[in-house]
Structures are given as C-alpha cells and as structure tokens.
N, CA, C and O atoms as a GROMACS GRO file, in nm:
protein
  276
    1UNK      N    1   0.084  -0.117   0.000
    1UNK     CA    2   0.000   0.000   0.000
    1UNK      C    3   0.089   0.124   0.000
    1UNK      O    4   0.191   0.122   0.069
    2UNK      N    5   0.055   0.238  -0.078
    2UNK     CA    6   0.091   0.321  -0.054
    2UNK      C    7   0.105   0.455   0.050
    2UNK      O    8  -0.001   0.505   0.088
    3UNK      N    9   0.196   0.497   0.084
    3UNK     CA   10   0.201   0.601   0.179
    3UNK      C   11   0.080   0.716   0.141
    3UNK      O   12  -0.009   0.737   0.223
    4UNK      N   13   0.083   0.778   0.032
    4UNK     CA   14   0.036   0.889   0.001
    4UNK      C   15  -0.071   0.909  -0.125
    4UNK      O   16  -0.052   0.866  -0.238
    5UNK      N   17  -0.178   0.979  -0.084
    5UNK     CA   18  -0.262   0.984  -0.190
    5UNK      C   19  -0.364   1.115  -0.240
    5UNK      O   20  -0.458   1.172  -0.184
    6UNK      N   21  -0.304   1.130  -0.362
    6UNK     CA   22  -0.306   1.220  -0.442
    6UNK      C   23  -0.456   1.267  -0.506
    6UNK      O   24  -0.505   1.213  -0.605
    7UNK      N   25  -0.499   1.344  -0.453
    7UNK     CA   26  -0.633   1.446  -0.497
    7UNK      C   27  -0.609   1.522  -0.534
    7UNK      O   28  -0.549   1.604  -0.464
    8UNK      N   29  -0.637   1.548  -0.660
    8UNK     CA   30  -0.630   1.668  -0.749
    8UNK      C   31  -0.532   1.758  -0.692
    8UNK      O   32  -0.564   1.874  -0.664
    9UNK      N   33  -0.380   1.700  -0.669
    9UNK     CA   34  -0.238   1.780  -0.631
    9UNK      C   35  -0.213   1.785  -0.523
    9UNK      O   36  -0.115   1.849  -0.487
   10UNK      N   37  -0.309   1.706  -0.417
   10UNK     CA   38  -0.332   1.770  -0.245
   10UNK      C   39  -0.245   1.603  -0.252
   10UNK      O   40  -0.263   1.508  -0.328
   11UNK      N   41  -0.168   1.617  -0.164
   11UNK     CA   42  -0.117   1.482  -0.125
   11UNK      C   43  -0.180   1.467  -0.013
   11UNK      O   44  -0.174   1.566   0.060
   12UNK      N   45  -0.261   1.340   0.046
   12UNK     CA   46  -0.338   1.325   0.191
   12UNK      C   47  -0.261   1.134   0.275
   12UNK      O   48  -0.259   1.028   0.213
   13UNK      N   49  -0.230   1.147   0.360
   13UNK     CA   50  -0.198   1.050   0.392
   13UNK      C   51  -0.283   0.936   0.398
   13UNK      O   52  -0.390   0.959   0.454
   14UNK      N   53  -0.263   0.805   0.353
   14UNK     CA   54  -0.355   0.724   0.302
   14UNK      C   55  -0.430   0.652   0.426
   14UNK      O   56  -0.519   0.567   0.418
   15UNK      N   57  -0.370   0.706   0.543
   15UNK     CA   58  -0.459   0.644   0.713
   15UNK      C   59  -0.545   0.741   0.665
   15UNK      O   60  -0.641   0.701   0.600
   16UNK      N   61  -0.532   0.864   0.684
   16UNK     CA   62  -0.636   1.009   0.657
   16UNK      C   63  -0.713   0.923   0.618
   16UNK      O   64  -0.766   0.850   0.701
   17UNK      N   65  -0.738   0.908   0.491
   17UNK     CA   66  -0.846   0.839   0.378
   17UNK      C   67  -0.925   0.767   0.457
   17UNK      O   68  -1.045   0.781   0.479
   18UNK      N   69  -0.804   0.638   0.526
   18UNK     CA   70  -0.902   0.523   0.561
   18UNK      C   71  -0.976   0.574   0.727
   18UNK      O   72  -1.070   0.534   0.795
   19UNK      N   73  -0.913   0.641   0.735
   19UNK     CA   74  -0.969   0.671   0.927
   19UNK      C   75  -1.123   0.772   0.880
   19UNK      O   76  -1.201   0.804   0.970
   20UNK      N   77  -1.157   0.825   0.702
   20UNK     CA   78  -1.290   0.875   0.709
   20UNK      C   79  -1.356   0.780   0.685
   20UNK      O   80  -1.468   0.769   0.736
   21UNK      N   81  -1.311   0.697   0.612
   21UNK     CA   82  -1.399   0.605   0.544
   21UNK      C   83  -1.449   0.472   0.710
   21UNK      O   84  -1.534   0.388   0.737
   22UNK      N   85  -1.354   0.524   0.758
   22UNK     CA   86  -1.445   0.419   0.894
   22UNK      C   87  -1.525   0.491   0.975
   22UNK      O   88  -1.631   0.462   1.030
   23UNK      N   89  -1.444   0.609   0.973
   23UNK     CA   90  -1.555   0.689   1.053
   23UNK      C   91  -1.714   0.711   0.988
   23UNK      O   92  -1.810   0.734   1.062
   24UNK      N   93  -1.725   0.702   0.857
   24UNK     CA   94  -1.851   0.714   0.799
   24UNK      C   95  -1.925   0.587   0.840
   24UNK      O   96  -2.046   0.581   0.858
   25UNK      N   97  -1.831   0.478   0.853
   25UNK     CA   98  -1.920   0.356   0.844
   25UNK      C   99  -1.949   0.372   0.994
   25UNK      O  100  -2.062   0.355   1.040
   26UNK      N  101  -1.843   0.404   1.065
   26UNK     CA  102  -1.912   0.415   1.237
   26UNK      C  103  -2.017   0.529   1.277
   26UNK      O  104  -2.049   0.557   1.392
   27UNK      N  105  -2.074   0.597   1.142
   27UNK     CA  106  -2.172   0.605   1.182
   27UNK      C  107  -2.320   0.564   1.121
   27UNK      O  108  -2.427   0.581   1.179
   28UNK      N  109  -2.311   0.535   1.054
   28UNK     CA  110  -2.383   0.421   0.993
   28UNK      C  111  -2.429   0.299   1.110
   28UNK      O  112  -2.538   0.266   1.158
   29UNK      N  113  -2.278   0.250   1.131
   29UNK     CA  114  -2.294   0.159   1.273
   29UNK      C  115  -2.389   0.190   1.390
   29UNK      O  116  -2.497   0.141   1.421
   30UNK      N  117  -2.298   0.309   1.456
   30UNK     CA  118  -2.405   0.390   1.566
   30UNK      C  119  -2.540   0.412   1.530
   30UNK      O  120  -2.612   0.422   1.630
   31UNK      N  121  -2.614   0.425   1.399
   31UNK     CA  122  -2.730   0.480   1.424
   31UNK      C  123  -2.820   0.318   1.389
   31UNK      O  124  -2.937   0.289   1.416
   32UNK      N  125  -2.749   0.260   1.342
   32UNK     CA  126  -2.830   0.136   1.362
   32UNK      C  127  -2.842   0.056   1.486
   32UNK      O  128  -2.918  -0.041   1.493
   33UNK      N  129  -2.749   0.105   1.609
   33UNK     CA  130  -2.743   0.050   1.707
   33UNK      C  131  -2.834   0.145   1.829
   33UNK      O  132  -2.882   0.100   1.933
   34UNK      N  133  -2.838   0.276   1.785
   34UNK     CA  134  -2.965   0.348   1.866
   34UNK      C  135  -3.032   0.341   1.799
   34UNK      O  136  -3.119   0.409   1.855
   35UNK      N  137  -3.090   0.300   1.678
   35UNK     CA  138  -3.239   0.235   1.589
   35UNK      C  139  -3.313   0.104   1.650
   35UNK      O  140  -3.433   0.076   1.654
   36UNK      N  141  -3.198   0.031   1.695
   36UNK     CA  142  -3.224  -0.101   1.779
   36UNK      C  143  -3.234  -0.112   1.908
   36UNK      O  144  -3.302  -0.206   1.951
   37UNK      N  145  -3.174  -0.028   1.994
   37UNK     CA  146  -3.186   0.008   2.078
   37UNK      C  147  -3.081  -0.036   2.175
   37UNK      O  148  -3.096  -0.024   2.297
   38UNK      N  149  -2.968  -0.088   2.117
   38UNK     CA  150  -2.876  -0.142   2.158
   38UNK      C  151  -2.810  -0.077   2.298
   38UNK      O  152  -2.781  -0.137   2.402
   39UNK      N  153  -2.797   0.045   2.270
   39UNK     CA  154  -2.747   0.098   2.379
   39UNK      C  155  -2.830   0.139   2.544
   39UNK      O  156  -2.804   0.217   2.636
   40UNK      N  157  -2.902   0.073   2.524
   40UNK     CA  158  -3.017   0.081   2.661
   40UNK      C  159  -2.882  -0.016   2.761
   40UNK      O  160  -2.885   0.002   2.883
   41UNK      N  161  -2.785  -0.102   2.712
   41UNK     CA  162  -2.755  -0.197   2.802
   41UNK      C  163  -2.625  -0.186   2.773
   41UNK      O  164  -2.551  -0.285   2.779
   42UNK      N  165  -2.570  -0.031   2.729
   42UNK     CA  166  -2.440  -0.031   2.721
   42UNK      C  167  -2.378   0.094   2.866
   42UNK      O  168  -2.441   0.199   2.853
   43UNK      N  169  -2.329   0.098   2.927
   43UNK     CA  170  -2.250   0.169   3.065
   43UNK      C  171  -2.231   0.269   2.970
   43UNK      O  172  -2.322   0.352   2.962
   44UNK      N  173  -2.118   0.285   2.884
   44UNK     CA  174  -2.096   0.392   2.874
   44UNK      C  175  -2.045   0.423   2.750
   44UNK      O  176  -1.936   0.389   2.704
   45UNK      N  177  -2.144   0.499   2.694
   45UNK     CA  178  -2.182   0.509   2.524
   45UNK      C  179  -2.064   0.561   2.474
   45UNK      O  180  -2.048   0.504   2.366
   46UNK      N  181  -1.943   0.664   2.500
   46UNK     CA  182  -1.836   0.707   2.437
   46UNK      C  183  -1.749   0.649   2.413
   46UNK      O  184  -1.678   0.668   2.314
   47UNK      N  185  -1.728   0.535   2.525
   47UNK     CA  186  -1.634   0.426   2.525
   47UNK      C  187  -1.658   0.292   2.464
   47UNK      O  188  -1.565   0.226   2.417
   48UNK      N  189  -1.779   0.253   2.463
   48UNK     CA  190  -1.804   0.186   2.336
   48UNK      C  191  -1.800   0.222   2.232
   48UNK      O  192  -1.742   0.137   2.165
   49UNK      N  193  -1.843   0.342   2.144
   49UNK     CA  194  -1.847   0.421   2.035
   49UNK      C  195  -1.679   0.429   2.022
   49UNK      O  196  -1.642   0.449   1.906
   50UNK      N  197  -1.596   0.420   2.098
   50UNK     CA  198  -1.455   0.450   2.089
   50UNK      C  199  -1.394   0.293   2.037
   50UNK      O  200  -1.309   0.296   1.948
   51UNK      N  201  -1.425   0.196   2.078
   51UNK     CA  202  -1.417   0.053   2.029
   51UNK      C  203  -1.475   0.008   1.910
   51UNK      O  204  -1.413  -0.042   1.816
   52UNK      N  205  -1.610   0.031   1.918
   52UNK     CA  206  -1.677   0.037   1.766
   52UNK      C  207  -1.610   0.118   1.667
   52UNK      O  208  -1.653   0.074   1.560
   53UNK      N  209  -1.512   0.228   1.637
   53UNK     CA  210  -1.457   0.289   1.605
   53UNK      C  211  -1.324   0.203   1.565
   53UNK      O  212  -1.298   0.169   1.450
   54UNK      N  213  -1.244   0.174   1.679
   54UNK     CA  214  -1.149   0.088   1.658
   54UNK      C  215  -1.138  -0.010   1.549
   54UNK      O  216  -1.049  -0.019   1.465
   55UNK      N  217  -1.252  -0.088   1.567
   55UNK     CA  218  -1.318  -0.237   1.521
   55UNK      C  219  -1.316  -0.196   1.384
   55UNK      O  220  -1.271  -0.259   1.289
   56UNK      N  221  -1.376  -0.076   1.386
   56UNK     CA  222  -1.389  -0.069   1.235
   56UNK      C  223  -1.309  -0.049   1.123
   56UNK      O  224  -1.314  -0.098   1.010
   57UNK      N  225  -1.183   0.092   1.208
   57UNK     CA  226  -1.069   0.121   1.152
   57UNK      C  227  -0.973  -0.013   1.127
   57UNK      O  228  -0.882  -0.015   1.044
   58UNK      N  229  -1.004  -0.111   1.202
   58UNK     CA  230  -0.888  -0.228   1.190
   58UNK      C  231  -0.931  -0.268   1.039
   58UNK      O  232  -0.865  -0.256   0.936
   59UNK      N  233  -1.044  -0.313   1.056
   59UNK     CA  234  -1.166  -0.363   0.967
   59UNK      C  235  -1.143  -0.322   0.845
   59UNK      O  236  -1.156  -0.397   0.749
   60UNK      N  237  -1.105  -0.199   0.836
   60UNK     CA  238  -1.131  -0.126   0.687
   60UNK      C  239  -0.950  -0.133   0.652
   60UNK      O  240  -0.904  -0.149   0.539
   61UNK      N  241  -0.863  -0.116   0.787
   61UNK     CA  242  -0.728  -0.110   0.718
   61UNK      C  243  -0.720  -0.244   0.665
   61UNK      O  244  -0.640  -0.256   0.572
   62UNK      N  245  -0.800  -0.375   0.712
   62UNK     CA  246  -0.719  -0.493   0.658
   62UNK      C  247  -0.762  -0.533   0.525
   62UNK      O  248  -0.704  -0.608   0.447
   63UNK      N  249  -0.879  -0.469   0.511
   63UNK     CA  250  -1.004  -0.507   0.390
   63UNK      C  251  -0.949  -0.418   0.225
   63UNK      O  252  -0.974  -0.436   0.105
   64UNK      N  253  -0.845  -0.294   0.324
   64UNK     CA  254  -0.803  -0.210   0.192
   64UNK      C  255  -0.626  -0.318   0.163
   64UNK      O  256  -0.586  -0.356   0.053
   65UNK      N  257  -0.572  -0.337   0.264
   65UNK     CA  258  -0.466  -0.398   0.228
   65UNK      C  259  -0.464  -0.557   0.183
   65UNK      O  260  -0.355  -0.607   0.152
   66UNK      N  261  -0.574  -0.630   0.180
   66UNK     CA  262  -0.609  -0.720   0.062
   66UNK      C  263  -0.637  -0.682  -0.081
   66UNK      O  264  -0.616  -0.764  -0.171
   67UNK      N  265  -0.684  -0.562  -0.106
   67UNK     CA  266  -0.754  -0.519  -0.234
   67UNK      C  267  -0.639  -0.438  -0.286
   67UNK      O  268  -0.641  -0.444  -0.409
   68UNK      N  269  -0.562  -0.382  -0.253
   68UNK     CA  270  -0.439  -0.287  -0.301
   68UNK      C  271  -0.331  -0.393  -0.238
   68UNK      O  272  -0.302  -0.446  -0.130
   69UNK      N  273  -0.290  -0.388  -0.379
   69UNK     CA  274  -0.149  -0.434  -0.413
   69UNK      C  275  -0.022  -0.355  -0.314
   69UNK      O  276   0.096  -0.384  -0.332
   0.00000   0.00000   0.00000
C-alpha cells in the first residue's frame, strides 16, 4: 500500500483516507445501534463508540490492504 494519496495535487496520507472512510461507516454503525436500541444496556456510550470505532478502523485497514497491491 501506498504512503500517500493524491487528490487533485493535495497529497493526503492514506490512514487520513481510511480513518474517514471508517468513521462514515461508524456512523452508519451507531445509528443502527440506537435504531435497535442497543445501547439501553451499554455503561458507557463514548467508550463503546470509541471501540466500535477501533473495530472498524482495523476492519477497513485490513479489507483495503487485501484489495491494493
């Protein structure tokens, strides 16, 4: 994988990229989990939301470094 990635001349570091692209999905995540109601039985919503976060960033770094060479 590459270090750096190039938008129209802006060089952005390629975590940058992937740390939005999880963050979009973590929220996607979150609102299906207060849609369900999941969090009635969670202690403490920031710190899960901070793991769910995690989970996801791992998630998406390993899913991009199978697909890119």
């Amino acid at each position: 994988m590459i270090g750096e990635i190039d938008i129209y001349g802006v060089y952005l570091p390629a975590v940058l990229v992937l740390m939005l692209v999880s963050y979009l999905f973590c929220l996607i995540v979150t609102r299906v989990f207060a849609r369900v109601g999941l969090y009635r039985f969670i202690w403490h919503r920031s710190i899960f939301d901070l793991a769910i976060y995690v989970i996801v960033l791992g998630v998406v770094v390993i899913v991009s470094h199978r697909l890119l060479p």
